[in-house]
C-alpha positions as CSV (number, residue, x, y, z in Angstrom):
1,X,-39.0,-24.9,-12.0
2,X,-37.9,-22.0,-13.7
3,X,-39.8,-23.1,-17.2
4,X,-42.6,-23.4,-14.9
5,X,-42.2,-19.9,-13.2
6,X,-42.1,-18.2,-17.1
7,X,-44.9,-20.2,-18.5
8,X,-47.0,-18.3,-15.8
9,X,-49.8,-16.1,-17.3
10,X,-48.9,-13.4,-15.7
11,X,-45.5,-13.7,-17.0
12,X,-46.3,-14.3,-20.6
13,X,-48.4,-11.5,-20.9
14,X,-45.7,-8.9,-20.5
15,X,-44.5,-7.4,-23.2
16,X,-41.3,-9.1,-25.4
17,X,-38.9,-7.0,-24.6
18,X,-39.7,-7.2,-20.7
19,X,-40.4,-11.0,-21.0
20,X,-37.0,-11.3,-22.7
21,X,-35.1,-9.0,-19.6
22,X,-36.8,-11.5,-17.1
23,X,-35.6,-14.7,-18.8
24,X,-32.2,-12.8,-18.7
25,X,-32.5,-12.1,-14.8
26,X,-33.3,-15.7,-14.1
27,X,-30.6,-17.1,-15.7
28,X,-28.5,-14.5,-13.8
29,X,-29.9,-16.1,-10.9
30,X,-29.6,-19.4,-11.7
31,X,-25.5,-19.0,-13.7
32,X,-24.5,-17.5,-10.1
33,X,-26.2,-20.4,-7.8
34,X,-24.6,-22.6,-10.2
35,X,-21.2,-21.2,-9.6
36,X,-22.3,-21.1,-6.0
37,X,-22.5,-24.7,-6.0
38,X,-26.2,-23.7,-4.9
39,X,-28.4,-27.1,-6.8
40,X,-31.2,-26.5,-4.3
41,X,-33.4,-23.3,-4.6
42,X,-35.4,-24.1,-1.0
43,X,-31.6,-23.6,0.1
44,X,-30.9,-20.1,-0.9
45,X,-30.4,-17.9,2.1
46,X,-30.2,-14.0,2.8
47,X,-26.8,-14.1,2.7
48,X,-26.7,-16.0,-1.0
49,X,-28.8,-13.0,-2.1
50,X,-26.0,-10.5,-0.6
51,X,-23.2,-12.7,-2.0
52,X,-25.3,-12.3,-5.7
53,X,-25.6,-8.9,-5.6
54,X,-22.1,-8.5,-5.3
55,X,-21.5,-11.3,-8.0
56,X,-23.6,-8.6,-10.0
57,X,-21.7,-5.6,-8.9
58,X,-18.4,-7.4,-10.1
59,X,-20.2,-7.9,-13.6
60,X,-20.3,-4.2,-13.4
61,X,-24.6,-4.0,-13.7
62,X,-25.7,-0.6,-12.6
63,X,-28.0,0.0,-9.9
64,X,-31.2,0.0,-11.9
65,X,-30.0,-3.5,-13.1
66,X,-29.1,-4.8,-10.1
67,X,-32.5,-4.0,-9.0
68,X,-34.7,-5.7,-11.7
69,X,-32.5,-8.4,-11.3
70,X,-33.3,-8.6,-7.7
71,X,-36.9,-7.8,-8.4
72,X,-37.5,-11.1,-10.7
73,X,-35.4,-13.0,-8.0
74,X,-38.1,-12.0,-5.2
75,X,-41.1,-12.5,-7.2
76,X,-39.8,-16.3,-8.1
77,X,-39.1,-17.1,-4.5
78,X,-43.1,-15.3,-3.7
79,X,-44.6,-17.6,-6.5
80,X,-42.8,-20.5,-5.3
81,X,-44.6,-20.0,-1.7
82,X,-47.5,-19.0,-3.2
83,X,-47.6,-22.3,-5.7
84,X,-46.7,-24.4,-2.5
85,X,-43.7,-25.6,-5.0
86,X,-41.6,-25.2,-1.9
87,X,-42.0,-23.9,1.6
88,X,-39.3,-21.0,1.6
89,X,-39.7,-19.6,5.5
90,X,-38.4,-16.4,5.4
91,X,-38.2,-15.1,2.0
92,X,-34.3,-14.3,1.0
93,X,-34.4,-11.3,-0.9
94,X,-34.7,-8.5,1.5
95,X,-35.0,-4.6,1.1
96,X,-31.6,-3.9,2.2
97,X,-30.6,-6.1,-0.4
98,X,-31.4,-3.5,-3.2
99,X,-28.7,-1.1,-3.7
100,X,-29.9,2.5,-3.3
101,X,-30.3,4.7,-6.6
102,X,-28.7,8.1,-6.8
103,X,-30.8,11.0,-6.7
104,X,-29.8,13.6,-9.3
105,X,-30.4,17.4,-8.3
106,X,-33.0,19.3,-9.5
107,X,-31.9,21.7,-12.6
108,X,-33.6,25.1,-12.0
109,X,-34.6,26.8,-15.1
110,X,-32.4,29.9,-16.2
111,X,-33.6,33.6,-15.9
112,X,-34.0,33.9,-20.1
113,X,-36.3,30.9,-19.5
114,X,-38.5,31.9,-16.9
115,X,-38.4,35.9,-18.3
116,X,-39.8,33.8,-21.5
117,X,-42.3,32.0,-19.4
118,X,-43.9,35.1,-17.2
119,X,-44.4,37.3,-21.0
120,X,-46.3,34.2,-21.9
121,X,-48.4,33.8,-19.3
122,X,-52.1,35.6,-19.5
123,X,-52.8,38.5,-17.0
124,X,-55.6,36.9,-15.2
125,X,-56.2,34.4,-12.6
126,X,-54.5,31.7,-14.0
127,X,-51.2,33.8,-15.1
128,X,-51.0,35.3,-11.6
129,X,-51.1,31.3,-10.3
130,X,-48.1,30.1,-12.7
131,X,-46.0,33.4,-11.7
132,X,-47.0,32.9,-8.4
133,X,-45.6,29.0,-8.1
134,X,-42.7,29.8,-10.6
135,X,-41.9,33.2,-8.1
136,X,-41.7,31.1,-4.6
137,X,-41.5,27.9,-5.4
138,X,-45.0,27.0,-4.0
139,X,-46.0,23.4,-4.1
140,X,-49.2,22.8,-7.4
141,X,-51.4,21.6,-4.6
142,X,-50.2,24.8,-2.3
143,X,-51.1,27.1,-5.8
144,X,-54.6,25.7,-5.9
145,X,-55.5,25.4,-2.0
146,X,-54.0,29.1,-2.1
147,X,-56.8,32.1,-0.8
148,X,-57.1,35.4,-2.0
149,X,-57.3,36.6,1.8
150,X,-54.2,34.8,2.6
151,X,-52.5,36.7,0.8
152,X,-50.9,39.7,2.7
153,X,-49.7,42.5,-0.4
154,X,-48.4,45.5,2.7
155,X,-45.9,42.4,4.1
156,X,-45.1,40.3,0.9
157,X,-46.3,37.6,1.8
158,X,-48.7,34.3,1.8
159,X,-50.0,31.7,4.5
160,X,-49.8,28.3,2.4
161,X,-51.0,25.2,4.1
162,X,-48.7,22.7,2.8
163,X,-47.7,19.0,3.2
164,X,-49.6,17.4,6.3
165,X,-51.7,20.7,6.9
166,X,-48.6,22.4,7.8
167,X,-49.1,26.5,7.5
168,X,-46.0,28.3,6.7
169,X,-45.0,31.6,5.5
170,X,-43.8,32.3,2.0
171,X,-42.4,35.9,1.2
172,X,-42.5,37.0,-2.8
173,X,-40.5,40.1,-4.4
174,X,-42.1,43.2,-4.2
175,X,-42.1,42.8,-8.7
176,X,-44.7,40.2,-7.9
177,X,-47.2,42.8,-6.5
């Protein structure tokens, strides 16, 4: 079934190296249903899938791993529906399945950088844009949507309309001016 699975064309036209990582997920798969004492795959359950993932936390896999492995998992189980191999009614691999990925903070550039940035940038239109997002953090798209008359120089300050037409008030230094 597997051999089948791999011999797919979309399968064999990935490249090596990722053709190489999927062969190594489904054997993954298959080494822990064996030591499940899983021989049937129209058998495998939700909570074989939970009981895998921690099989592949104990190996020590990262989270990234864990979730390619889980990826390749799901896509076998939707070809074999999809091949009417074998009617798998609920599909076992869930969402909650996948363990969630840690987000890094965001690094913020240092004053020597962004003092290096601003005597770079040209004193026109498109300088005044660059010092304008670096200065308060504007969104690109809140940059480019930004008017000249929303832009109020007495009260330091500009009327963005943001994410989901949202308006909101962003204050700059009085340097900027």
């Amino acid at each position: 079934l597997c051999e089948r699975y791999l011999s797919e064309d979309a399968i064999i036209r990935f490249a090596k190296e990722s053709f190489i990582n999927i062969c190594s997920y489904i054997r993954n798969f298959l080494r822990y249903c064996n030591k499940a004492h899983i021989t049937d795959l129209a058998m495998v359950k939700t909570r074989d899938i939970a009981k895998f993932v921690k099989w592949l936390r104990d190996k020590k896999l990262g989270v990234s791993s864990i979730s390619h492995n889980l990826s390749v998992v799901k896509s076998l189980f939707v070809w074999v529906n999809s091949e009417e191999i074998f009617s798998v009614p609920i599909q076992p691999v869930l969402k909650r399945h996948y363990p969630k990925q840690s987000k890094r903070l965001p690094r913020h550039l240092s004053s020597g950088i962004v003092k290096k940035i601003f005597a770079k940038l040209p004193d026109n239109w498109f300088g005044m844009m660059h010092r304008l997002a670096l200065e308060t953090g504007l969104r690109v798209s809140e940059v480019l949507n930004c008017l000249r008359g929303a832009i109020d120089l007495d009260a330091m300050t500009i009327r963005v309309i943001g994410m989901r037409d949202k308006a909101r008030i962003v204050y700059f230094r009085e340097s900027f001016k």
